[in-house]
N, C-alpha and C positions, 0 to 999 in steps of 0.2 A: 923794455917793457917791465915796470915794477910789477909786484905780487900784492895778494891781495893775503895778508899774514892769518887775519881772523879766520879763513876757512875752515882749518883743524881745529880750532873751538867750535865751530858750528856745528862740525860732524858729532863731537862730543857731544853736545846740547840735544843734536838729535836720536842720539844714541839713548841717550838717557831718557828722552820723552819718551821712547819706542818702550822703552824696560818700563816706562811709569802706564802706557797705555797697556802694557800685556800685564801689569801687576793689580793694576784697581778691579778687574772682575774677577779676577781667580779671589778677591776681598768680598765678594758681590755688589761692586759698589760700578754699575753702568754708568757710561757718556750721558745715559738720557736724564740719570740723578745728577747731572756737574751744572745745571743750568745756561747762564751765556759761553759756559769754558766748553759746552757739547761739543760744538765743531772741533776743540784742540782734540779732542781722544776721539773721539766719533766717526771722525774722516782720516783720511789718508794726506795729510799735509805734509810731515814727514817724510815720508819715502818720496811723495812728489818733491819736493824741495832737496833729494838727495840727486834726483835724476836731473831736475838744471842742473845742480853743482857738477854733478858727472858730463854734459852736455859741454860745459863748461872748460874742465882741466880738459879732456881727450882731445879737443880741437886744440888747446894749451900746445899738449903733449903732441900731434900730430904737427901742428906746424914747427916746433920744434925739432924734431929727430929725423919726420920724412923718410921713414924707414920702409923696409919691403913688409906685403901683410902677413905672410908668416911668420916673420921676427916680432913683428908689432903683434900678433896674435898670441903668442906662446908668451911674452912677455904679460900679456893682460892675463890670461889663465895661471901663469905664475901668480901672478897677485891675488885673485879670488880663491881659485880654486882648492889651496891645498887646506886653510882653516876651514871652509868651505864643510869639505869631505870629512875634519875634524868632528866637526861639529854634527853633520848627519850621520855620520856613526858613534858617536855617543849617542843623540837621542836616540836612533833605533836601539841600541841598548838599555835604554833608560827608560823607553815606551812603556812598557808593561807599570812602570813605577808612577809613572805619569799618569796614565792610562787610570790605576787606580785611585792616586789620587784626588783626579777629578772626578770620578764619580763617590768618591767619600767626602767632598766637600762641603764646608761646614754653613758655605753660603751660596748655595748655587745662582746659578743666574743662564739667561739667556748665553751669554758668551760661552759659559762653561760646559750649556751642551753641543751646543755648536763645536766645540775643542772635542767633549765625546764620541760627536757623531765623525768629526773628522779620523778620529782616531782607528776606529769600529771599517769605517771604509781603508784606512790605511794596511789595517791587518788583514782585511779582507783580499785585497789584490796585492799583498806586498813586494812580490818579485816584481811588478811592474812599476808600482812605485819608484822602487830600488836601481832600475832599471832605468827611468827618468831622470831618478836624481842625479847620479853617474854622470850622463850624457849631458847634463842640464837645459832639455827640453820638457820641464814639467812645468814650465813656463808656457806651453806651444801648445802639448795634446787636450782636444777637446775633452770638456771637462765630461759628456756625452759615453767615451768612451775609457775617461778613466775617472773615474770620480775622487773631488777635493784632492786632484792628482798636483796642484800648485803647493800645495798647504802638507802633505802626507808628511808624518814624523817631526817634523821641522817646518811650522806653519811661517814663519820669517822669511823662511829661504825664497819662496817665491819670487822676491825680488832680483833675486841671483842671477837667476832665467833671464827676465829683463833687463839686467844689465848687460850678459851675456851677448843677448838678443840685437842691443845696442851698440854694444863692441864689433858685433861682427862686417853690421854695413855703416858703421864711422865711416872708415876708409873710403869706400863709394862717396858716400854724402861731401868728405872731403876735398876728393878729386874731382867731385861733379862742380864743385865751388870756388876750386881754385886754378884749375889748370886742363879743361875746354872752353870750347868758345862758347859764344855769349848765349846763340842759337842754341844749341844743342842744351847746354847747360839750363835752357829757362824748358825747354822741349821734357827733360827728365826729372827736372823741378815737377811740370804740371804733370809729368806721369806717374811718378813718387804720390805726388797728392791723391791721384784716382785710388793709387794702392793702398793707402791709409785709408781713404773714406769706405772701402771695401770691405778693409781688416777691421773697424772699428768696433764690429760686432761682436768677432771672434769670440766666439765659446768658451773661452779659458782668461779668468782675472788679469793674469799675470802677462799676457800676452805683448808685445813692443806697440802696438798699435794702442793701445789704453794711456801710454804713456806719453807718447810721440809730442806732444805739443809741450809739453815741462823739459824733452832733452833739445827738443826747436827753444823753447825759451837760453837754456846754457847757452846753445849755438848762437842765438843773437846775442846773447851779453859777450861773447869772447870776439865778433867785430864789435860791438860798441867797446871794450878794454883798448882794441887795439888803437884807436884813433886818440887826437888829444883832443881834450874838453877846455881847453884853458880859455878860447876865445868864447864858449858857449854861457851868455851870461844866463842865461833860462836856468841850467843847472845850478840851483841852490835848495838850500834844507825848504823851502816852499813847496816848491814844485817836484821837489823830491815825496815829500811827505804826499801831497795830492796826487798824485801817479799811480802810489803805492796803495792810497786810499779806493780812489776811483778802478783800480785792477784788483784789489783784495775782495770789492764786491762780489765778483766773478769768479774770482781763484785767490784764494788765501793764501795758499803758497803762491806764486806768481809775486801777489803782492806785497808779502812778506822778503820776496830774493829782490825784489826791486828797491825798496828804503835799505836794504843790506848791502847789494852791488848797487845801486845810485847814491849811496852815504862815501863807499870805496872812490868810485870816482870822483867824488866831493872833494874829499880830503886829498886824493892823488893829481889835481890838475888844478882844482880852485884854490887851494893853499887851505881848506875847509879845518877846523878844529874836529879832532875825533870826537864822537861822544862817549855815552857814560859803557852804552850797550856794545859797540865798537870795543871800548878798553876790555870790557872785561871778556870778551871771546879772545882774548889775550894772556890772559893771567895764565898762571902755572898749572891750575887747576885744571882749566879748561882746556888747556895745548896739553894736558897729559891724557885726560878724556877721548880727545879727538885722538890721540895718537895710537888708543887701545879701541877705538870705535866699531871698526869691523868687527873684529873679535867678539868684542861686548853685544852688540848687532845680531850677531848668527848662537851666540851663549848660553844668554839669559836668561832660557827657557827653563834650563835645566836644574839649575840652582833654585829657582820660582817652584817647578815642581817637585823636587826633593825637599823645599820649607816646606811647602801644602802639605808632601806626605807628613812632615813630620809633626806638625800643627792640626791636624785635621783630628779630630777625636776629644781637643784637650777643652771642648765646649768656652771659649776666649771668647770675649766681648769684639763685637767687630773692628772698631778701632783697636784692641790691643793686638787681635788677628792681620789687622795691616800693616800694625806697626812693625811686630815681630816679620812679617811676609819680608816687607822693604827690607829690611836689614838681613833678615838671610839671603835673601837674593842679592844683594848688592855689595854682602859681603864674601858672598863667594864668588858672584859672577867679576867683580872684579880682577882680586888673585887672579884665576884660572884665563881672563881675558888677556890679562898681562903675562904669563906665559904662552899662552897660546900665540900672542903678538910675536914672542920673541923667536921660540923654540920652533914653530909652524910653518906663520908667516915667514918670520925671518930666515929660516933654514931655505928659504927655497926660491925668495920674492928677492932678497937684501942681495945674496950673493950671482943675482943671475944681474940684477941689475946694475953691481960694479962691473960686471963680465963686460955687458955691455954699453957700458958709459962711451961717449963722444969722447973721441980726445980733444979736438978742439976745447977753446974755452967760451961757455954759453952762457946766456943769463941763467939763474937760479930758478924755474917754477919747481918752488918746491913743496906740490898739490898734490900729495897720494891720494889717487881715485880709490873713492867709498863704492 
């Protein structure tokens, strides 16, 4: 089974929308000022489009290694967790800096109090906070009982939770799909469902149930990778395009992983010509992007509010206020992303997963889950 190479540009791509959405209102410049571009910063397209991708390699990685769930456990906590913990313990340190900040902002806006008021409740209960994050159920606890308990210090991380949340019943979902029987297996299928349509409500953003149908979508693209498409003449840049069109109504991201993984299968069964968009989630650029993603991901924040502090006061035209934003942030969050990748991540992700390489020899998926 070939790879699908563009992925780690992608991550990169989304990395950097995520640092472009958390940068434009700390500028005061809202989703509801972008016109037709509202929905790119406005919504959560991003992080949904991260969770197919994820839906996607873990079943990769699960049919692959077939490992026991506490190996395959600690192996996945090895990857998130240590930059993770990095990263929320700098912002907790850096809160107060932040903190100020945004309320000395030179263009406030909607978002920015919103980031205020998160903050104000952060310090408010911050042992339990702290205490979430750790554990990474600040994804889970209703927000009822802990307020802007997903977002506390490190308002990105929420999605951490849900990955987490994700990782844990893979394994089930795996086994329920590939190895019972057909009864049983359609019997937990429909009970699975009642439990979703349950949770759907769930009092907490970040919750697995808000997401569940972006990491069912990964799941269905990883049986459609497995199969060949060679004899499937329908599959072409047509009905490719129309797919993505008529599902992007509904769901932008959906529709946006569908012209991306139905272009992949294009090219990989129809003998398809890459395009322009294809190459260039290719380049060096971009495969260096994706490869600092995480990092840059859980980061950004920090660099974004140490420019604010240090910009805030000098009365700057708001375009020169952006400009300079962009570039402190980006030029710090970068550096620090790429240490963090190395020295972090890598200290603790890189050396457990030589530890426990296959000896055999197996195809290459070589798709580091975002």
């Amino acid at each position: 089974m070939a790879r699908i190479d563009e992925l780690e540009g992608i991550r990169g791509l989304l990395a950097v929308w995520v640092v472009f959405v958390h940068l434009l209102p700390a500028a005061g410049i809202e989703a509801g000022n972008l016109g037709v571009f509202e929905p790119l910063f406005g919504e959560l397209i991003r992080v949904q489009i991260f969770c197919i991708m994820s839906g996607f390699v873990i079943f990769i990685m699960m049919s692959r290694r077939r490992e026991a769930y506490l190996p395959y456990l600690s192996r996945r906590l090895l990857r998130i967790y240590p930059v993770y913990i990095f990263a929320f313990a700098l912002s907790v340190a850096m809160s107060g800096i932040a903190f100020e900040a945004l309320q000395a902002a030179q263009f406030p806006g909607p978002k920015n109090d919103g980031r205020i008021a998160i903050y104000e409740e952060s310090f408010a209960q911050w042992p339990a906070h702290v205490l979430s994050h750790l554990s990474l159920t600040h994804g889970i606890v209703p927000h009822q009982w802990l307020p802007s308990g997903a977002y506390a210090f490190l308002g990105q991380a929420w999605n951490i939770s849900t990955e987490f949340q994700f990782y844990v019943i893979a394994p089930l979902l795996f086994w329920l799909l590939h190895d019972v029987r057909l009864a049983l297996r359609i019997m937990a299928v429909a009970g699975l469902a009642v439990v979703w349509y349950l949770a759907a409500r769930w009092p907490n953003e970040a919750a697995l149930s808000h997401f569940a149908i972006y990491f069912l979508t990964g799941i269905a693209s990883y049986y459609a990778w497995r199969r060949s498409w060679k004899d499937q003449m329908l599959l072409n840049k047509a009905t490719i395009l129309a797919a993505a069109l008529a599902v992007g109504a509904l769901s932008i991201a959906i529709g946006m992983w569908i012209f991306i993984f139905g272009s992949a299968l294009y090219v990989r069964d129809r003998a398809g010509q890459e395009g322009v968009i294809t190459r260039g989630f290719k380049t060096k650029p971009m495969l260096f992007l994706g490869s600092i993603s995480y990092s840059l991901y859980l980061l950004h924040m920090i660099p974004l509010y140490g420019t604010m502090y240090l910009l805030n006061g000098l009365d700057l035209p708001r375009s020169t206020y952006a400009l300079l934003l962009g570039f402190g942030t980006f030029g710090l969050a970068i550096p620090l992303s790429m240490l963090a990748t190395r020295y972090v991540e890598g200290a603790f992700y890189q050396s457990r997963r030589r530890q426990h390489a296959p000896v055999e020899k197996r195809p290459d998926y070589a798709w580091r889950n975002r």
